[in-house]
C-alpha positions as CSV (number, residue, x, y, z in Angstrom):
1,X,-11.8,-39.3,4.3
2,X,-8.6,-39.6,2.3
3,X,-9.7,-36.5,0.1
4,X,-9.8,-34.5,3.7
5,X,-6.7,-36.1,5.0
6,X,-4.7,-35.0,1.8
7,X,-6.2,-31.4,2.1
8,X,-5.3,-31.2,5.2
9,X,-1.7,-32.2,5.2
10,X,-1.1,-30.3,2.0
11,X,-2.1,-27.1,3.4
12,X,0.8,-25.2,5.1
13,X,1.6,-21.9,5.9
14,X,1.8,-20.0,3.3
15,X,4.3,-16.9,3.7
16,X,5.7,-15.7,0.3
17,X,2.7,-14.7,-2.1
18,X,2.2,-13.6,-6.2
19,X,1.0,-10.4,-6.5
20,X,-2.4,-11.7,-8.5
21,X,-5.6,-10.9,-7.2
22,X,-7.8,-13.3,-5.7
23,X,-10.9,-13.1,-7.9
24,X,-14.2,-12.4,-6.5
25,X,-15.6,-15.7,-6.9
26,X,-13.5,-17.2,-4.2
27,X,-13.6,-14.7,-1.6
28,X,-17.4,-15.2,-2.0
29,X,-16.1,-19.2,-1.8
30,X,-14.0,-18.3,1.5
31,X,-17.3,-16.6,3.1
32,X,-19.2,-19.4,1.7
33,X,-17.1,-22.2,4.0
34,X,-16.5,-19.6,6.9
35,X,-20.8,-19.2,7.2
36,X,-20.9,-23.2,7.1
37,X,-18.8,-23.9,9.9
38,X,-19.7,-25.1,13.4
39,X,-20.1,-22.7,16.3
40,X,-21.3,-24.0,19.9
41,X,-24.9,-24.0,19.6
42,X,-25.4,-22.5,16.2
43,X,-24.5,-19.1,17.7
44,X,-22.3,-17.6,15.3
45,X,-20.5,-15.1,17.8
46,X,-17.9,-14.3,15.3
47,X,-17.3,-11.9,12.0
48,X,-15.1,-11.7,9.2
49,X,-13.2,-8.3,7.4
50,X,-12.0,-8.7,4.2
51,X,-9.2,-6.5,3.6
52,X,-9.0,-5.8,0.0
53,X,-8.2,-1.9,-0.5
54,X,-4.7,-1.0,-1.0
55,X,-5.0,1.5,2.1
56,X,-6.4,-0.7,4.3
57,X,-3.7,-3.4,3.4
58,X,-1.4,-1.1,4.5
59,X,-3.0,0.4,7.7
60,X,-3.1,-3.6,8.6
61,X,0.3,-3.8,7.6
62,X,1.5,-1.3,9.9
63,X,0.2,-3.2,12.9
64,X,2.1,-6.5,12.0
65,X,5.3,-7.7,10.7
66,X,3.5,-10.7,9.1
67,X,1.3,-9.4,6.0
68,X,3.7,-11.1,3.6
69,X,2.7,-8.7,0.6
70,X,-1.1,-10.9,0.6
71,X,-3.3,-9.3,-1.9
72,X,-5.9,-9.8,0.9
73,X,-5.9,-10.0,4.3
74,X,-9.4,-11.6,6.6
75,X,-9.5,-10.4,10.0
76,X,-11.9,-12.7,12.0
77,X,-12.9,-11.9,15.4
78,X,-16.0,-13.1,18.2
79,X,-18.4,-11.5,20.2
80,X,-18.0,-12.7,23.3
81,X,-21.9,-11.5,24.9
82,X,-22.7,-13.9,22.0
83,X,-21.1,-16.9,22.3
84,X,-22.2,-19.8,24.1
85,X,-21.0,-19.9,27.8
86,X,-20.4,-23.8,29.3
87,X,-22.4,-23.4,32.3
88,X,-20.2,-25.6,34.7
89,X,-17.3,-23.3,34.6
90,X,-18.3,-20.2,32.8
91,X,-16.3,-21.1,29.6
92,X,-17.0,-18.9,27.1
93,X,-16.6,-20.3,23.9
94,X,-16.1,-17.3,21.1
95,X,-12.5,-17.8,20.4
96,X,-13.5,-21.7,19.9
97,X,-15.8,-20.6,17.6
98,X,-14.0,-18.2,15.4
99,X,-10.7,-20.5,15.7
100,X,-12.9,-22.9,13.9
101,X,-14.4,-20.4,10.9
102,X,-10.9,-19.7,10.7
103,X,-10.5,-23.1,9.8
104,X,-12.5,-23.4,7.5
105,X,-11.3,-20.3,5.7
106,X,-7.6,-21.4,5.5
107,X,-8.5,-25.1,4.3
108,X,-11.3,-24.0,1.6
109,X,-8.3,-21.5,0.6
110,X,-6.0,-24.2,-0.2
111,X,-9.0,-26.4,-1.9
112,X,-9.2,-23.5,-4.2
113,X,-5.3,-22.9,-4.9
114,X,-4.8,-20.3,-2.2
115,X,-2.2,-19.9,-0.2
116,X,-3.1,-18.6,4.0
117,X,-1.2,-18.3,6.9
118,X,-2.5,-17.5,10.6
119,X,-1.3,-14.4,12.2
120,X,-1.7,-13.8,15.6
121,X,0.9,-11.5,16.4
122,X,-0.6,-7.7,15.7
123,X,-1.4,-4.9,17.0
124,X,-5.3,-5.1,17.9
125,X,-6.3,-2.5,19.7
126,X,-4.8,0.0,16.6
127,X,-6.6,-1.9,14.0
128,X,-10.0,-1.4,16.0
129,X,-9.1,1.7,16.0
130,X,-8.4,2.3,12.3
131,X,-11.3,0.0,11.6
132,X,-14.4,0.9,14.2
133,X,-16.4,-1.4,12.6
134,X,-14.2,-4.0,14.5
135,X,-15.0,-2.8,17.9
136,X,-16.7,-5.0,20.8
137,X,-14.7,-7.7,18.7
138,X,-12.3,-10.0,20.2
139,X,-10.1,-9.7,17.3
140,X,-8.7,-13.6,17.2
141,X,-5.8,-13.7,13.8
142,X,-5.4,-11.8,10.3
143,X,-4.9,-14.2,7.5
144,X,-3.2,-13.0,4.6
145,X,-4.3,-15.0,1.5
146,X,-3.5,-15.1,-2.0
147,X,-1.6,-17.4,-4.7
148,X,1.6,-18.5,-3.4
149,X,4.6,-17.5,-5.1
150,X,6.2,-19.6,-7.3
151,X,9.2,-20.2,-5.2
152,X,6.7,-20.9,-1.7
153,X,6.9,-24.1,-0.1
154,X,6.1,-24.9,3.8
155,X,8.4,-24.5,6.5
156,X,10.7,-26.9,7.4
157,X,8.4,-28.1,10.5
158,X,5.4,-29.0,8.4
159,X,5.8,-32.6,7.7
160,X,7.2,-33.0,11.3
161,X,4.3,-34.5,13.5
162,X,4.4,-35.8,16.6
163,X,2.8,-39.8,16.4
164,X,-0.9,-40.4,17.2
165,X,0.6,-42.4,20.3
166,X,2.0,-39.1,22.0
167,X,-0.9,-37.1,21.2
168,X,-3.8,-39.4,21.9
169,X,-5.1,-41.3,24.7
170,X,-7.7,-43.6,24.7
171,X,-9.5,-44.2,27.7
């Protein structure tokens, strides 16, 4: 657990990035984690866009102040007709899903020297519309990946946690 723990608190949000490409073994790395995660009853309501080309990078670019010059950019969005619905309220549970691939894609990033942040603030209806490919899709964050820069380092916030106390109750 201490190898998880440590990955987990040394990821942050990455927002200044090198301009070196990520090499295709760890996108393929990156799709590997997203495929393994957890979905609500195997269901798998979601899909991921990897945004490589330089026009696309900048048609995604448009839409959001946040691409931070990434080399790469994964959209990930969910299906809701897919998803798994909890039948005692009508939850529908595709943006759990995909929140969770997401995840997994930012913390296998970091466990291969990547730097990710999550976007949420775009424009989705224009990138559906630049990219058909993503419509029916709830479109849920962009993450633009890549090394960090040399001079990146977390926000100030990052080490700042609340205590297990205030955030857990047991019962």
């Amino acid at each position: 657990m201490s190898d998880f723990l440590t990955l987990a608190r040394e990821r942050y949000s990455c927002r200044k990035f090198s301009d070196a490409p990520v090499e295709p073994e760890k996108i393929d790395a990156l799709i590997a984690a997203a495929v393994a995660a957890p979905t609500a009853v195997d269901k798998q309501p979601w899909h991921a866009w990897i945004i490589q080309s330089p026009d696309a990078l900048e048609t995604v670019r448009e839409n959001t102040p946040y691409g931070f010059s990434a080399p790469l950019i994964v959209a990930v969005g969910a299906k809701e007709d897919e998803a798994w619905v909890r039948s005692f309220d009508g939850r529908n549970f595709a943006d759990v899903d995909a929140s969770i691939v997401a995840t997994h894609i930012m913390l296998a990033a970091h466990s291969l020297g990547l730097g990710s942040t999550w976007v949420g603030k775009f424009d989705a209806g224009a990138l559906k519309q630049a990219f058909p490919q993503m419509q029916g899709y709830d479109l849920i964050a962009l993450f633009p990946l890549g090394y960090p820069a040399d001079d990146a380092e977390p926000a100030p916030r990052h080490t700042m946690r609340k205590s297990a106390d205030e955030l857990v109750s047991r019962i």
